[in-house]
N, C-alpha and C positions, 0 to 999 in steps of 0.2 A: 802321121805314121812314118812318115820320111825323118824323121830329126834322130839322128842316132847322139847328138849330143846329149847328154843330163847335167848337165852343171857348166859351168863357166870356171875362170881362174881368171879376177882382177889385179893386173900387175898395179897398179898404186899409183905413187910417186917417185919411191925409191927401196930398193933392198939395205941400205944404209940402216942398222940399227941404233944408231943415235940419231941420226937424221928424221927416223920415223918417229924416236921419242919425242923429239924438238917439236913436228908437224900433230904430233897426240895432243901434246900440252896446249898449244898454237888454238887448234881447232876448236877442243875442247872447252878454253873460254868464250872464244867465239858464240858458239854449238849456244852454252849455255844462257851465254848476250842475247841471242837469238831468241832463244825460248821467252827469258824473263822480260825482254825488252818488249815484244808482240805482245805478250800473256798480259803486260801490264795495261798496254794502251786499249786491249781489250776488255779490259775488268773497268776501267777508270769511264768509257764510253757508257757502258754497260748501265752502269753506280751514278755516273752524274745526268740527271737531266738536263742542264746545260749543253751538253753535247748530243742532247739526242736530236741531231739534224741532218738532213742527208749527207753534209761532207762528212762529217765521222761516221754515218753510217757503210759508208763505202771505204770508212778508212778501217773498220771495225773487218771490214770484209776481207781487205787488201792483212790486217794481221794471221787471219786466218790462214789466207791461203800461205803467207812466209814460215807460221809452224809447221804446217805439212810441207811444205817446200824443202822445209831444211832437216827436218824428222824421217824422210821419204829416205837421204842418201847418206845421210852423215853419221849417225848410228851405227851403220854398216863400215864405212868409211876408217872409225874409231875401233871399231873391233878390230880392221886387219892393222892397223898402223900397230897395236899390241902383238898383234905375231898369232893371233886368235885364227888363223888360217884366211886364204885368198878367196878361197871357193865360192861360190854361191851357184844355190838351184836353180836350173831352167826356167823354173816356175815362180823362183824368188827375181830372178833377171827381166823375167817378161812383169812381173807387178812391180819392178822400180823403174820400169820403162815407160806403163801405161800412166803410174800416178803422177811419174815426172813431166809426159806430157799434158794432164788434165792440170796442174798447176801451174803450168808457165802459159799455155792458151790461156786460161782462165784469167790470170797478170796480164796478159795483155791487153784483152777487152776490158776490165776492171781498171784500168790506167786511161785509155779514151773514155771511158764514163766519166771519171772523177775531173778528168779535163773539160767536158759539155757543162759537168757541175760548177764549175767554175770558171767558166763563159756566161752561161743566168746569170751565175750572183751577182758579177761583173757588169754586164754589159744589159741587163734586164733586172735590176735589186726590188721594183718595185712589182714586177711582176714573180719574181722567185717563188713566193711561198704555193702560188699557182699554178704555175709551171712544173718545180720538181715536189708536185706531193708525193704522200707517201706510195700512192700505189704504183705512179712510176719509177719510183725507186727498189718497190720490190723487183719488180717487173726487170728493169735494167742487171741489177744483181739476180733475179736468176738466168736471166738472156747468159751473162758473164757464163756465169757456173755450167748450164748446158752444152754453149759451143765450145767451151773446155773441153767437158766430159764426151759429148759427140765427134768432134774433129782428134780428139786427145784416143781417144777408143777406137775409133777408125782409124790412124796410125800404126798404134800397138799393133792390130789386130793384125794386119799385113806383115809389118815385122815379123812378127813371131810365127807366121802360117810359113816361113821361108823355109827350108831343107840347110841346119848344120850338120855339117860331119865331119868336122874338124879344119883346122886348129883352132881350141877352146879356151887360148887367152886373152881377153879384153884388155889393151893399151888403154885403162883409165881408172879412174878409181871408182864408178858406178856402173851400169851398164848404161851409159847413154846409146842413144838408138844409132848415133853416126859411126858410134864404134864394133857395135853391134855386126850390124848390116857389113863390116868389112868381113867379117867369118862365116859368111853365108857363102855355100855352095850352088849359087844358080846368081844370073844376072839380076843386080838391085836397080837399075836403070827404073824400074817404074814407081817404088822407094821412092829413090831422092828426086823423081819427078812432084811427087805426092808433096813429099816435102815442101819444096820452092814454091808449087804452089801454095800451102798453107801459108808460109812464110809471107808469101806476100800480099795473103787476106787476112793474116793477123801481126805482121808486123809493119809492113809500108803502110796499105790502107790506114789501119788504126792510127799509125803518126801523122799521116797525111791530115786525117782529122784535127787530132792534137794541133800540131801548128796554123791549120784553119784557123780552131777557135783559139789560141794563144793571138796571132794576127788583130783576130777582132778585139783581142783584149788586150793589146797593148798599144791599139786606137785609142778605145774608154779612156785608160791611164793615160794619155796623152793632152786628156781632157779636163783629167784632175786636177786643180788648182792646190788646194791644199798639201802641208804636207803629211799629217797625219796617214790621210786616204793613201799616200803615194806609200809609204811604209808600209800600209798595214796589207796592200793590194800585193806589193813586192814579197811581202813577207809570205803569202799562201803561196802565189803562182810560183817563186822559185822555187820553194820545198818541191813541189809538184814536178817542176822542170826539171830537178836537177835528180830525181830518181825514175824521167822520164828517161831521160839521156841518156841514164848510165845501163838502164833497165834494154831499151830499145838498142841503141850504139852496139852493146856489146853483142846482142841476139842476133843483129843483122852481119856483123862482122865474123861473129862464128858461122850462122849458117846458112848467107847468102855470098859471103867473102870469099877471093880465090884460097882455092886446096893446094896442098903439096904432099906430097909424100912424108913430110918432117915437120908437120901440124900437129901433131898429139901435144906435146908438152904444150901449146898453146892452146890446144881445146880443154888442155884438164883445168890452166888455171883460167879459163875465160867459164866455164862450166862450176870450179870451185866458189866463184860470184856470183853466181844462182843459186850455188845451193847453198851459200855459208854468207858472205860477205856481204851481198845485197842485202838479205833478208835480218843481218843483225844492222845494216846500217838504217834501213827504212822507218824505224821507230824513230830516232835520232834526228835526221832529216825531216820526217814531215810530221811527223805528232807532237814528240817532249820538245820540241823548241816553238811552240803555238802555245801562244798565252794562255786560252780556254783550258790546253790539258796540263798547264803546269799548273794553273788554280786549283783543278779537279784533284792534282797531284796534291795541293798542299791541306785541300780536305779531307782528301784519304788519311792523310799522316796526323790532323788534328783528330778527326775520329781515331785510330788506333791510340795514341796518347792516351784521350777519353776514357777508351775501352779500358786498358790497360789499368789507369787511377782507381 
């Protein structure tokens, strides 16, 4: 009953009208990469039994959560860069706030799963199909999707229970909660208390694990005589690695990293790779360049032929 704000005004990137045309187009393929890149490696998982294994099944998951990921801000995003107005609802700001946060927890547990998954395969191959059946796989991906949804909703919730009363423009191009929280009239000290601790039960913790088991798997490979194994062992763990990096590095630097007063333009574009950039490059990285899904790939394209004759 306190919040005399009703809307919001997100300033962007730039008031530049070429400049926003260049960042429409820009996105827009992107936006699109995005969609069709995910949408693929999901359909191709789905279709091929070859892939019906835990590591794609968690990769299946991790596409999912990149469509909502990137559908959740950029949509919105594309409308103002057209000049379609800045505005958005209280009520449209607090639901790109709560889904933004139930998908990034969500990545982040869902990244330490798929790195345990491939620790077994690694460093236990003969024990694997014992180890990760199916039921703890379900189990693991819903664990993922819950403390998303629960630490992600216990966020929001506090957020938005705050008292705004102006001034009602958001220095970003979504409502992220960092930027949020600066237009609140009453002290957010127990906010970004909330925060850092989340942060660092879902982003240290969960790495800490990661490099655990990377460690013990790059004992195993150490172990490898051959070179096939050494390729093919390289070939999973970096894909894995290098959208741990980018995925983790960047989260911790945005919201455990020192503040200044003249951080925005680097939160929007540290922020712009979560919602756009990661999520079309993660297809590319750890799916279509695995052998399994480019086969799956080139079955799909022989059945459509088929179809088509």
């Amino acid at each position: 009953n306190e919040t005399t704000v009703t809307e919001f005004i997100l300033l962007g990137f730039s008031s530049n009208p070429a400049l926003q045309l260049c960042l429409f187009g820009l996105f827009s393929v992107l936006y699109s990469a995005t969609l069709m890149g995910n949408a693929l490696v999901f359909v191709l998982i789905c279709l091929d039994y070859h892939l019906h294994s835990p590591m794609y099944f968690f990769l299946c998951h991790l596409s999912i959560v990149d469509i909502c990921y990137a559908s959740n801000n950029v949509p919105h995003m594309l409308r103002n860069l057209l000049g379609q107005g800045r505005t958005i609802s209280f009520a449209g700001c607090g639901t790109q706030i709560h889904l933004y946060l139930i998908f990034a927890l969500t990545e982040c547990v869902l990244l330490a799963v798929m790195s345990y998954d491939r620790y077994v395969a690694i460093c236990h191959p003969l024990r694997y199909a014992l180890i990760m059946n199916w039921r703890l796989c379900l189990t693991l991906a819903a664990v993922s999707w819950a403390f998303g949804f629960v630490f992600g909703t216990l966020q929001a919730s506090l957020a938005l229970h705050l008292p705004f009363c102006g001034p009602c423009e958001v220095d970003h191009f979504f409502c992220e909660i960092l930027a949020v929280l600066k237009l609140a009239c009453t002290d957010t000290t127990a906010n970004k208390v909330l925060i850092f601790a989340v942060c660092v039960c879902f982003l240290l913790f969960p790495l800490a694990l990661i490099l655990i088991s990377y460690l013990h798997i790059l004992a195993t490979i150490l172990r490898i005589r051959s070179a096939p194994g050494w390729h093919k062992t390289f070939s999973t763990c970096g894909s894995h690695l290098t959208v741990v990096g980018l995925f983790y590095g960047n989260a911790i630097f945005m919201y455990m990293g020192p503040r200044s007063s003249n951080s925005s333009g680097r939160e929007k574009v540290l922020s712009l790779f979560y919602s756009l950039v990661g999520p079309c490059l993660n297809p590319l990285i750890y799916s279509l360049r695995n052998k399994q899904v480019k086969e799956a790939l080139m079955k799909l394209q022989r059945r459509r032929r088929v179809f088509h004759s």
